[in-house]
MIPAVEX-308499 format. One record per atom (N, C-alpha, C): atom name; residue number from 1; x, y, z. Coordinates in Angstrom, 1 decimal. Layout:
CA; NUM; X; Y; Z
...
***
This chain:
N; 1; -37.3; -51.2; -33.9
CA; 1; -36.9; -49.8; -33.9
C; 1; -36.1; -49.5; -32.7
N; 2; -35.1; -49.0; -33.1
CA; 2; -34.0; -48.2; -32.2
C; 2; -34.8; -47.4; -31.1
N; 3; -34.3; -47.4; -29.9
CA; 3; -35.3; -46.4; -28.7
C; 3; -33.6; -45.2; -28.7
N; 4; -33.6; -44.1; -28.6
CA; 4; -33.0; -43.2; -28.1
C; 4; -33.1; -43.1; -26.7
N; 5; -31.5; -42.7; -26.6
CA; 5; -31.2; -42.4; -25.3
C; 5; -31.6; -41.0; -25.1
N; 6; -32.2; -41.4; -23.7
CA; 6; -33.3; -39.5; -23.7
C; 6; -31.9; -38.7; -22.4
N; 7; -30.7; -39.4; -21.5
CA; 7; -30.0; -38.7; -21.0
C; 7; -29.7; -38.1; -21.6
N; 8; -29.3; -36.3; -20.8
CA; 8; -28.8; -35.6; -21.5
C; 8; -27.7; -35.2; -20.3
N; 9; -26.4; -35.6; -20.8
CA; 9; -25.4; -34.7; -20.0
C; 9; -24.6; -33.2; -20.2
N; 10; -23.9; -32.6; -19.1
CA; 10; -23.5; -31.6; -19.4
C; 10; -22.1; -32.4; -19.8
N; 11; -21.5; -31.5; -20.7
CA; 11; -20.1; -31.5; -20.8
C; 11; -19.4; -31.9; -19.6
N; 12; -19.7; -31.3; -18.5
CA; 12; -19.0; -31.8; -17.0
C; 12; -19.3; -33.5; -16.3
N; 13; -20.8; -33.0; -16.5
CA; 13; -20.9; -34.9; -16.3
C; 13; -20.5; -35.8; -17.3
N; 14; -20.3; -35.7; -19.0
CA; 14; -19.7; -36.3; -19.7
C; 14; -18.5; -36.9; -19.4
N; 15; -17.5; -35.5; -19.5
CA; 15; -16.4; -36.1; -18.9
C; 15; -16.1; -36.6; -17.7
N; 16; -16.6; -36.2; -16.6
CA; 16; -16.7; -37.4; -15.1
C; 16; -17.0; -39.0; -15.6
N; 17; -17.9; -38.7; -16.7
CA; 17; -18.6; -40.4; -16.3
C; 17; -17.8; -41.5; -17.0
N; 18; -17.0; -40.3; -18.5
CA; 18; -16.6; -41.1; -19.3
C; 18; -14.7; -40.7; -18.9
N; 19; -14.6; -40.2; -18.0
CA; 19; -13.1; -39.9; -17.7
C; 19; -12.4; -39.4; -18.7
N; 20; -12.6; -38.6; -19.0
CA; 20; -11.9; -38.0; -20.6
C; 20; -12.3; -36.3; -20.1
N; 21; -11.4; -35.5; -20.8
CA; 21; -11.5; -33.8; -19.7
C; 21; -12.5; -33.5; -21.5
N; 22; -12.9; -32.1; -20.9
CA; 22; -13.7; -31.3; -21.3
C; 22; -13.1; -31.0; -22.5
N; 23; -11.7; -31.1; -22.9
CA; 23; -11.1; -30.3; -24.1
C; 23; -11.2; -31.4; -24.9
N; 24; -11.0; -32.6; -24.7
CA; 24; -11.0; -34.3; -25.1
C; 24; -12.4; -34.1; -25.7
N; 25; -13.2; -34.2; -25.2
CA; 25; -14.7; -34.2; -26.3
C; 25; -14.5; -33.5; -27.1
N; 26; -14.3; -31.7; -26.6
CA; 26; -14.4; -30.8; -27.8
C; 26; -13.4; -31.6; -29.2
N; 27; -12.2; -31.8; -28.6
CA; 27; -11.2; -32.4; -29.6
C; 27; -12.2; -33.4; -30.9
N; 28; -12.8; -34.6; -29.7
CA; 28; -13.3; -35.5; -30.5
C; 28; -14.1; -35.3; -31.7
N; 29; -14.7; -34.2; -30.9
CA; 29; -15.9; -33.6; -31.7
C; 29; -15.7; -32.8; -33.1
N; 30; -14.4; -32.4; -33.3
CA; 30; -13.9; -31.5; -34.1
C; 30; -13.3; -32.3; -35.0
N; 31; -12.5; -33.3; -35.1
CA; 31; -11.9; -34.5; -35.3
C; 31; -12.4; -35.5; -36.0
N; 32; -14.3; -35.1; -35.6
CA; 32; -15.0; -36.2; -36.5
C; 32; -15.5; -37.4; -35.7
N; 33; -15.1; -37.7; -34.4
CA; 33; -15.1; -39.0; -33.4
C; 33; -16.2; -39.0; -33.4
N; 34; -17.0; -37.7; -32.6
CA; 34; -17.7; -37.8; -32.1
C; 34; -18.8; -36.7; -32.6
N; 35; -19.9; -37.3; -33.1
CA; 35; -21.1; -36.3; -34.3
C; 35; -22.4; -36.5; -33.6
N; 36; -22.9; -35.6; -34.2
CA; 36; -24.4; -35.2; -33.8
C; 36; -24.6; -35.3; -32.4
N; 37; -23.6; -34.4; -31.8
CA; 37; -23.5; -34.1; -30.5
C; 37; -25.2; -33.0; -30.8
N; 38; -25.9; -33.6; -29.5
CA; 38; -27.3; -32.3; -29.5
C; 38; -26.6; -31.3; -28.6
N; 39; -27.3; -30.1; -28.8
CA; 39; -27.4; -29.0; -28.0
C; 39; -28.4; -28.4; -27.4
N; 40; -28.3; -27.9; -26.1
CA; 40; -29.8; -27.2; -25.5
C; 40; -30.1; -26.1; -26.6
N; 41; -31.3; -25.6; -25.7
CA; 41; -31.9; -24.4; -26.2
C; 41; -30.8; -23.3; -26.2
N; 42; -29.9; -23.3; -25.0
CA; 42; -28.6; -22.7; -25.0
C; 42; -27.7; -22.8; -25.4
N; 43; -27.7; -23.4; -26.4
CA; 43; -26.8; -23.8; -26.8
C; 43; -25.9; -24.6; -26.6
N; 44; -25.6; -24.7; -25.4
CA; 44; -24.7; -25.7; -24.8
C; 44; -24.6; -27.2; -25.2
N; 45; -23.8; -28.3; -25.5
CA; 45; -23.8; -29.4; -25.6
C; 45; -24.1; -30.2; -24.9
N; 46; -25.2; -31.0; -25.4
CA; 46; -25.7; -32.1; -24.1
C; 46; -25.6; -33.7; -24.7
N; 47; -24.9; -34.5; -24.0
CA; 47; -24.9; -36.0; -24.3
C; 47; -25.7; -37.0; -23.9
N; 48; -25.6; -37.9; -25.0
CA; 48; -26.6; -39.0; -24.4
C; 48; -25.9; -40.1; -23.7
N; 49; -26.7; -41.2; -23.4
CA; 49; -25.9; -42.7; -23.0
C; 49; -25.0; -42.7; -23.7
N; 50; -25.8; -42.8; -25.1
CA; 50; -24.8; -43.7; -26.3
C; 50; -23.5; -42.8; -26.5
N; 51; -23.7; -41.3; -26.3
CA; 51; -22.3; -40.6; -26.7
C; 51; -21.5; -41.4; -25.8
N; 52; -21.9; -41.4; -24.2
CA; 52; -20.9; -41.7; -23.4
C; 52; -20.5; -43.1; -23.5
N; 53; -21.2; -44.2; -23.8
CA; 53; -21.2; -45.7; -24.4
C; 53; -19.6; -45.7; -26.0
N; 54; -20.3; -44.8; -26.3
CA; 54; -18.7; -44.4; -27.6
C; 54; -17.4; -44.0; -27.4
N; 55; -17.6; -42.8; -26.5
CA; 55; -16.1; -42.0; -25.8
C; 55; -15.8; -43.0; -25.2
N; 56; -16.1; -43.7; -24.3
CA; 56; -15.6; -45.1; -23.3
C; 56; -14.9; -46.1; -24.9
N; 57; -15.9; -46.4; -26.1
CA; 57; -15.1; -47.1; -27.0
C; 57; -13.3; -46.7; -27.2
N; 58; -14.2; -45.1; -27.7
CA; 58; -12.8; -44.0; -28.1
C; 58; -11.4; -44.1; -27.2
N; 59; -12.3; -44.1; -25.6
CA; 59; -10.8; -43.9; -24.8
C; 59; -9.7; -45.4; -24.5
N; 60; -10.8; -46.3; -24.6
CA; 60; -9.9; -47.8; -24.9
C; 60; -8.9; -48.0; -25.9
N; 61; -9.7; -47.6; -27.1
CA; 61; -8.6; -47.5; -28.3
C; 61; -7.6; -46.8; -28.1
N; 62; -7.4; -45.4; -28.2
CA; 62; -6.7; -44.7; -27.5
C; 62; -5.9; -45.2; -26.8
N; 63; -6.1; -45.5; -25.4
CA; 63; -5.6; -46.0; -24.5
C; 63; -4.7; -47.2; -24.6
N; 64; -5.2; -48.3; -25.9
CA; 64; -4.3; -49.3; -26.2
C; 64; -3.7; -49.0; -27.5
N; 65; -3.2; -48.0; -27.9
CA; 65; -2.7; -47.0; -29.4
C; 65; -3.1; -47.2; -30.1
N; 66; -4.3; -46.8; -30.5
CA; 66; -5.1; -47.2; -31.9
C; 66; -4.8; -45.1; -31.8
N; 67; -4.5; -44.9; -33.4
CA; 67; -3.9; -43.7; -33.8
C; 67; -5.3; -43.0; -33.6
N; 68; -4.9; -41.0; -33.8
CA; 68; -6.4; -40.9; -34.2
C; 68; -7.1; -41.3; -35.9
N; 69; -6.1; -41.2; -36.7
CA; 69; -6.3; -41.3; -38.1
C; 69; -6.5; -42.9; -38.0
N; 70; -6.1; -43.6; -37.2
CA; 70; -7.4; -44.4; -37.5
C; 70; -8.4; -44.7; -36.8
N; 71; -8.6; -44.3; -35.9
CA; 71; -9.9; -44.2; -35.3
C; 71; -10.6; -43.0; -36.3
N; 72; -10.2; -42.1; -36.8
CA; 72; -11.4; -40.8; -38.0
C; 72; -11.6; -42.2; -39.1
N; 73; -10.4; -43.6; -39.5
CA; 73; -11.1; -44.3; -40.1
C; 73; -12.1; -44.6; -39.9
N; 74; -11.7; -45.8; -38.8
CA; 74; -13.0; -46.4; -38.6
C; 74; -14.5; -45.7; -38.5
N; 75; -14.2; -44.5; -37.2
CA; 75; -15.2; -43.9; -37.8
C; 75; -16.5; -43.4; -38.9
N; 76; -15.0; -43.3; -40.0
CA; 76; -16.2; -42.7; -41.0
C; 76; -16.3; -43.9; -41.8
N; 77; -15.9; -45.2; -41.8
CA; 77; -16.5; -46.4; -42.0
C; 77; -17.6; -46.5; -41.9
N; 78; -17.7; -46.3; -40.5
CA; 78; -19.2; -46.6; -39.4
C; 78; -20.3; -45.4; -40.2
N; 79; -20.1; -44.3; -40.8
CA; 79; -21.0; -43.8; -41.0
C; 79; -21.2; -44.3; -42.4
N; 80; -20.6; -44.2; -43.1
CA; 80; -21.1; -45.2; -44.7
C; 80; -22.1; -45.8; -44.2
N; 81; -22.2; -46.6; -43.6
CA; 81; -23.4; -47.7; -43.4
C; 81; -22.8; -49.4; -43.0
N; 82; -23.5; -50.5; -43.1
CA; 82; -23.6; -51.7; -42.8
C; 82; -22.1; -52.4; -44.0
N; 83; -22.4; -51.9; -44.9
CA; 83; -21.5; -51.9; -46.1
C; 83; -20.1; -52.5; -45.7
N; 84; -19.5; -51.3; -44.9
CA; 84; -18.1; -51.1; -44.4
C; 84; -18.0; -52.4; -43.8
N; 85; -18.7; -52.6; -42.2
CA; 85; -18.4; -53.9; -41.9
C; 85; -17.1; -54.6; -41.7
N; 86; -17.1; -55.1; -42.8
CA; 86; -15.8; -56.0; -43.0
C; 86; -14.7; -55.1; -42.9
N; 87; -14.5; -54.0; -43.1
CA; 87; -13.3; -53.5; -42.9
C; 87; -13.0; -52.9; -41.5
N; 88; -14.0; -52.1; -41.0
CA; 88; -13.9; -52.0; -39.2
C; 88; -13.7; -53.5; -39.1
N; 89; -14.4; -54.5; -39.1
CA; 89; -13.4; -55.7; -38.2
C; 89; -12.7; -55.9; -38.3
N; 90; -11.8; -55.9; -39.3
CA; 90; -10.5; -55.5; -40.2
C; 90; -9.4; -54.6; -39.1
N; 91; -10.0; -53.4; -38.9
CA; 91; -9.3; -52.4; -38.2
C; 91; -8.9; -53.2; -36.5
N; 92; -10.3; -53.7; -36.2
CA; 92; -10.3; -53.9; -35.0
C; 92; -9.4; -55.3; -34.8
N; 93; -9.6; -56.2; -35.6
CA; 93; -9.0; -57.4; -35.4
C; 93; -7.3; -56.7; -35.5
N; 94; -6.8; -56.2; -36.5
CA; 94; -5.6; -55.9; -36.5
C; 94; -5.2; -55.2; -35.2
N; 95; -5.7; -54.3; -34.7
CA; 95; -5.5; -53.4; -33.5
C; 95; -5.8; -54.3; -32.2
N; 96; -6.9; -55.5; -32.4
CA; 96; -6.7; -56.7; -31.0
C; 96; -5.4; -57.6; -31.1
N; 97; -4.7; -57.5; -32.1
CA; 97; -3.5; -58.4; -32.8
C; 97; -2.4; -57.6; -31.8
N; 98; -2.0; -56.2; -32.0
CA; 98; -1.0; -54.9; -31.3
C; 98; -1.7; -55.2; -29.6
N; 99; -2.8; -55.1; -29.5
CA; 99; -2.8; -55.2; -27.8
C; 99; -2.4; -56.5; -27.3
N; 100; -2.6; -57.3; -28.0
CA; 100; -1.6; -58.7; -27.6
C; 100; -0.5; -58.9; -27.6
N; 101; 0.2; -58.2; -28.5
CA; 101; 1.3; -58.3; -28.7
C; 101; 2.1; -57.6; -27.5
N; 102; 1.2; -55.9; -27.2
CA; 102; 2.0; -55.3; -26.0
C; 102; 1.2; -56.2; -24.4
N; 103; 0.8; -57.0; -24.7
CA; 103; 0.7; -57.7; -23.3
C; 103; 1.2; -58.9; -23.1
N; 104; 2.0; -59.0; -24.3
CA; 104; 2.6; -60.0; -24.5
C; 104; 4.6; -59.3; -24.0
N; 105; 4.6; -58.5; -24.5
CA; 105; 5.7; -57.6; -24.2
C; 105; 5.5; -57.2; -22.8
N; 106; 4.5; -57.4; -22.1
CA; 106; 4.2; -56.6; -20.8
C; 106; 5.2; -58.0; -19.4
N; 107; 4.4; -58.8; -20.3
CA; 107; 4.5; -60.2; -19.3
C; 107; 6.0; -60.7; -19.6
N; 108; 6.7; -60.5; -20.4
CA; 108; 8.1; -60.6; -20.1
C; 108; 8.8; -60.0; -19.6
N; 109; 8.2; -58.3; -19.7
CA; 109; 8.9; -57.5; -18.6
C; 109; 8.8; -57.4; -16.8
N; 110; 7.5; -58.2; -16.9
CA; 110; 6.8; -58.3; -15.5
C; 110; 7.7; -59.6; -14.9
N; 111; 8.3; -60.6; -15.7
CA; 111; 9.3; -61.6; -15.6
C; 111; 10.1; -61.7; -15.3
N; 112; 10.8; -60.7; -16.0
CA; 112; 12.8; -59.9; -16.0
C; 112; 12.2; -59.4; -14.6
N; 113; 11.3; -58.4; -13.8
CA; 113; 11.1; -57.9; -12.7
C; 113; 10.8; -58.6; -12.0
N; 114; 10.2; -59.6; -12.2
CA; 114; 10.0; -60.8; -10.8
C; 114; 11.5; -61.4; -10.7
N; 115; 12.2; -61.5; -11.7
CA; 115; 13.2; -62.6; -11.7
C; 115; 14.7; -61.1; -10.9
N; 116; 14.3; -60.0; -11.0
CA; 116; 15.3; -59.4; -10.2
C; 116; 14.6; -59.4; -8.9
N; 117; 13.2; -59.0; -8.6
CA; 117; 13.1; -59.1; -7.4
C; 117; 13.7; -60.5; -6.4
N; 118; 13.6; -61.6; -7.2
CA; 118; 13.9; -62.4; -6.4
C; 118; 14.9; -63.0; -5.7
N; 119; 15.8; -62.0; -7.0
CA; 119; 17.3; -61.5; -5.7
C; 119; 17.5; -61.1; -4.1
N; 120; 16.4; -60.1; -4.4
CA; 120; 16.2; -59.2; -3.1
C; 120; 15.8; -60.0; -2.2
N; 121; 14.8; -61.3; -2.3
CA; 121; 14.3; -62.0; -1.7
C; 121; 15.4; -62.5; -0.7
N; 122; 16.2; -63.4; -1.9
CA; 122; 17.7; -64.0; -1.2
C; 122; 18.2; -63.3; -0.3
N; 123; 18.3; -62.3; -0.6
CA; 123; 19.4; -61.2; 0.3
C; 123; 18.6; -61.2; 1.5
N; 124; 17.2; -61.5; 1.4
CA; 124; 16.9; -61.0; 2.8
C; 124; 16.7; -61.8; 3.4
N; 125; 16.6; -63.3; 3.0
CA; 125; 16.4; -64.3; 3.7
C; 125; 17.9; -64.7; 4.7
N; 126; 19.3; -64.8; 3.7
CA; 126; 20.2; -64.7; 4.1
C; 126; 20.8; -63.9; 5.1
N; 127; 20.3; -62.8; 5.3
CA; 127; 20.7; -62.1; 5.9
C; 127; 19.8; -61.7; 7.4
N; 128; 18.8; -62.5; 7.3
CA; 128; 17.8; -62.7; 8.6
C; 128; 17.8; -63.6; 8.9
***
C-alpha cells in the first residue's frame, strides 16, 4: 500500500521549492497538469511532496520543450491507468530523442565558440 504524503504546502512554499511562480501552478492546475490539488478548511490550496515531486517532472519537460498539449497528453494517459504505459514511454522516449538532439546542437555551437575564442587567444599571446 501506497503511504501519502502528509506535507502540506502553501502555494508560496510550492513555488519556492519547486521554482515555478504562483500563476504557473494555478496555470497547471487549470490545464489538467496538475489534479487533486487538496485544499484547507480555507480553502486555500495546499500541496504535497508528491505534487512538488511532479511540478519538478512538469518544469523539466517544459524546460527541454515538451509542448503543453503534450504534456495534457501524457498526462491524461497517466490517469487512464497502467494500460497507457507503452505510450507515455512512447512520449518520453521520443521527447529524450529532441533533448539529444538539442545537446547535440548545443555542443557544436559550444565548438564554433571555442574555435573563435581561440583566435583571441593568438592575439594575445602574440601580442604579449
Amino acid at each position: 500500500m501506497a503511504v501519502m504524503s502528509t506535507t502540506e504546502l502553501t502555494p508560496a512554499e510550492m513555488a519556492e521549492r519547486t521554482g515555478v511562480s504562483i500563476d504557473t501552478l494555478r496555470y497547471y492546475e487549470r490545464e489538467g497538469l496538475l489534479s487533486n490539488v487538496a485544499r484547507a478548511d480555507s480553502g486555500h490550496r495546499r500541496y504535497s511532496d508528491d505534487d512538488a515531486l511532479w511540478v519538478e517532472v512538469l518544469r523539466c519537460l517544459r524546460d527541454t520543450g515538451m509542448t503543453i498539449e503534450q504534456l495534457r497528453r501524457y498526462c491524461d494517459l497517466g490517469a487512464q491507468g497502467d494500460y497507457t504505459e507503452p505510450e507515455r514511454r512512447r512520449i518520453l522516449t521520443d521527447h529524450r530523442a529532441l533533448v539529444e538532439a538539442q545537446i547535440e546542437e548545443r555542443h557544436i555551437a559550444l565548438a564554433l565558440i571555442d574555435h573563435k575564442l581561440s583566435f583571441y587567444s593568438n592575439d594575445e599571446e602574440e601580442s604579449g
